[in-house]
C-alpha positions in Angstrom: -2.7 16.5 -3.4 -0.2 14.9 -1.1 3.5 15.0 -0.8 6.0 12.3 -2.7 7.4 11.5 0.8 5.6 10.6 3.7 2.9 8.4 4.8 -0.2 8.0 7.3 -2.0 10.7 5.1 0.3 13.4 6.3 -0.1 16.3 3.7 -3.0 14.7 2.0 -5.2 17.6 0.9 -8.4 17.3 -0.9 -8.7 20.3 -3.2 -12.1 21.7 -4.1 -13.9 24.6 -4.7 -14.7 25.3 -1.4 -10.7 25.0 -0.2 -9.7 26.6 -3.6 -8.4 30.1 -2.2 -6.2 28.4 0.0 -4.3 25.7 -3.0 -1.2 27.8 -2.9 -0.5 27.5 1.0 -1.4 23.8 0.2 1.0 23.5 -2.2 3.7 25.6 -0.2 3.6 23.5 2.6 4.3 20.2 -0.1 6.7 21.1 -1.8 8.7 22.1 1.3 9.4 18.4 1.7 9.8 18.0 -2.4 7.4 16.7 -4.9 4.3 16.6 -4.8 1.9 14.0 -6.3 -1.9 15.6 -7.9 -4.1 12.9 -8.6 -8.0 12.6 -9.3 -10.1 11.9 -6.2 -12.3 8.4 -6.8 -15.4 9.4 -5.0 -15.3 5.7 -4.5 -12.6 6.2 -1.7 -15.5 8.1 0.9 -16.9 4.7 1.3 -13.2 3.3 2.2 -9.9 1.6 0.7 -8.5 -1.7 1.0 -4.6 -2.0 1.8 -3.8 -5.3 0.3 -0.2 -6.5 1.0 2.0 -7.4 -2.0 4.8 -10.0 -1.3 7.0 -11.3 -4.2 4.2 -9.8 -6.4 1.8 -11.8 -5.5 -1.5 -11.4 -2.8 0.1 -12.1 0.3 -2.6 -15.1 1.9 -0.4 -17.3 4.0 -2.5 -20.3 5.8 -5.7 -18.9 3.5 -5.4 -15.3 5.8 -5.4 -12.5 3.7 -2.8 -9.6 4.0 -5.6 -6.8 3.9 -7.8 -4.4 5.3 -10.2 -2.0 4.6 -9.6 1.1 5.7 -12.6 3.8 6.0 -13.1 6.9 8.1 -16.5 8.0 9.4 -15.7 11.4 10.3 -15.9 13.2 7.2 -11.8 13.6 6.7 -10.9 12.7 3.2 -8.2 10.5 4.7 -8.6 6.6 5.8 -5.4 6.2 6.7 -5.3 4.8 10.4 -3.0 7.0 11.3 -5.2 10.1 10.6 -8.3 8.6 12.3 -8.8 5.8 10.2 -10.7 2.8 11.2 -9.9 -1.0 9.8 -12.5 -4.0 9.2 -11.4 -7.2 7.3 -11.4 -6.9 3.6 -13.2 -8.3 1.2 -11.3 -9.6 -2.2 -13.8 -9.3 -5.0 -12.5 -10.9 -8.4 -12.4 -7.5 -9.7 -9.5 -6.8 -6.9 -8.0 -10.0 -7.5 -7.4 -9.2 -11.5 -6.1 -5.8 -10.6 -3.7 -7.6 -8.5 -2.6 -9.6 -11.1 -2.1 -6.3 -13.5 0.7 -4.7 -10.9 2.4 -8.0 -10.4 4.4 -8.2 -13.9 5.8 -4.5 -12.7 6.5 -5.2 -9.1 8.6 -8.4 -10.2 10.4 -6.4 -13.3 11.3 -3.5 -10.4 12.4 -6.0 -7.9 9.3 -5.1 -5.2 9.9 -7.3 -2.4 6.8 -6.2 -0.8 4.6 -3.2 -0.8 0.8 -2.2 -0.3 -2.1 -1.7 -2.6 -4.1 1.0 -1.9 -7.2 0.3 -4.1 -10.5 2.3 -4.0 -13.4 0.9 -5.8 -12.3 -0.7 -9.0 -9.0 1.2 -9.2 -5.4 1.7 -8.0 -4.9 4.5 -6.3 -1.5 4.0 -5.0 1.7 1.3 -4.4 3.3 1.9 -1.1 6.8 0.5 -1.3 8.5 2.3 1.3 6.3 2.4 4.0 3.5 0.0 3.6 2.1 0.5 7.0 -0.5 -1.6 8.6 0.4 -4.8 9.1 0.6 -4.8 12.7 -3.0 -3.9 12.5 -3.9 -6.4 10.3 -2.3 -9.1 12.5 -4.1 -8.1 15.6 -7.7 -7.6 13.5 -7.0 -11.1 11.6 -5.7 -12.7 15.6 -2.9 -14.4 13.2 1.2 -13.4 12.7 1.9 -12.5 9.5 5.2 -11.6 10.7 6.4 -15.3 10.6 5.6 -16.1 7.1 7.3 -12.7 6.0 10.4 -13.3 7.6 10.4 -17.1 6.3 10.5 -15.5 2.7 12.9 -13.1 3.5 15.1 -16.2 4.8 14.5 -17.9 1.5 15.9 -15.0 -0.3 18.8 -14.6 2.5 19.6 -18.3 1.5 19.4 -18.1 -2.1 21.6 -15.5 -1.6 24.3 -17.6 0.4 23.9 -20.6 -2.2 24.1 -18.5 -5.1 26.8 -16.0 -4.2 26.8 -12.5 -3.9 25.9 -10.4 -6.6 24.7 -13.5 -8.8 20.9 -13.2 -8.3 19.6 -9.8 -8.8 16.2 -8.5 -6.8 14.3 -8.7 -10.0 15.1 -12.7 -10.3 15.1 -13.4 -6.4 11.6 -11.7 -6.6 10.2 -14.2 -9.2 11.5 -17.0 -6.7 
């Protein structure tokens, strides 16, 4: 259980039967910030999560580095998240990954996603970070390579298609297919 709003595993509970006395002070302190999102926990997520970045709905793997990490925690905490104690290693991209990428892109392009992070455990999505799809700093200094340039080159391409086209006459969901 986690809140809608947030990130760095802030309000992430795990809820089992040995924490089930407490779920209504779990859920109190969630929905004091709003919704709240219940989903099943992929026992495949103890051994880690890779955050693969999304740009333009597509892997983001400028100059053949990939956008992504894997995200694990050793400590027993439920949570991978960096923020929450969290350690990274570079991510591996089996084909499986790869097709499940492919899957999310026809929605990101249809909702206009600019760029977000896959949060994928095992075989499975778990999550699509679009509003705060942290971790790219750490990814930069892990991979030793700037990511930021290449991002801010295709928001400049977008700026400019912007300037030639006019406002209003290219909507996010067509500039995000370009």
């Amino acid at each position: 259980m986690k809140p809608l709003q947030g990130s760095g595993g802030q309000g992430v509970f795990l809820v089992n039967e040995k924490n089930e006395a407490n779920l209504n002070s779990m859920i109190e302190a969630n929905l004091r910030d709003g919704y709240i999102i219940v989903q099943e926990y992929l026992p495949e997520a103890a051994q880690g999560d890779i955050r693969l970045f999304m740009i333009n709905g597509e892997i983001f793997e400028p100059d053949g580095k990939l956008a992504a990490m894997h995200r694990f925690n050793d400590t027993g905490d439920a949570r991978n998240n960096v923020s929450a104690g969290g350690k990274i290693k570079k991510a591996k991209l089996t084909d499986e990954i790869r097709e499940l990428a492919s899957w999310v892109r026809p929605k990101l392009v249809q909702d206009g996603v600019f760029i977000c992070g896959l949060d994928i455990a095992g075989k499975k999505l778990m999550e699509t970070n679009i509003f705060s799809p942290g971790g790219l700093t750490d990814i930069n200094n892990m991979m030793e390579y700037n990511f930021a340039a290449p991002l801010c080159e295709a928001i400049e391409r977008k700026v400019e298609y912007r300037r030639v086209y006019g406002p209003g006459r290219l909507s996010n969901k067509l500039l995000n297919t370009l």
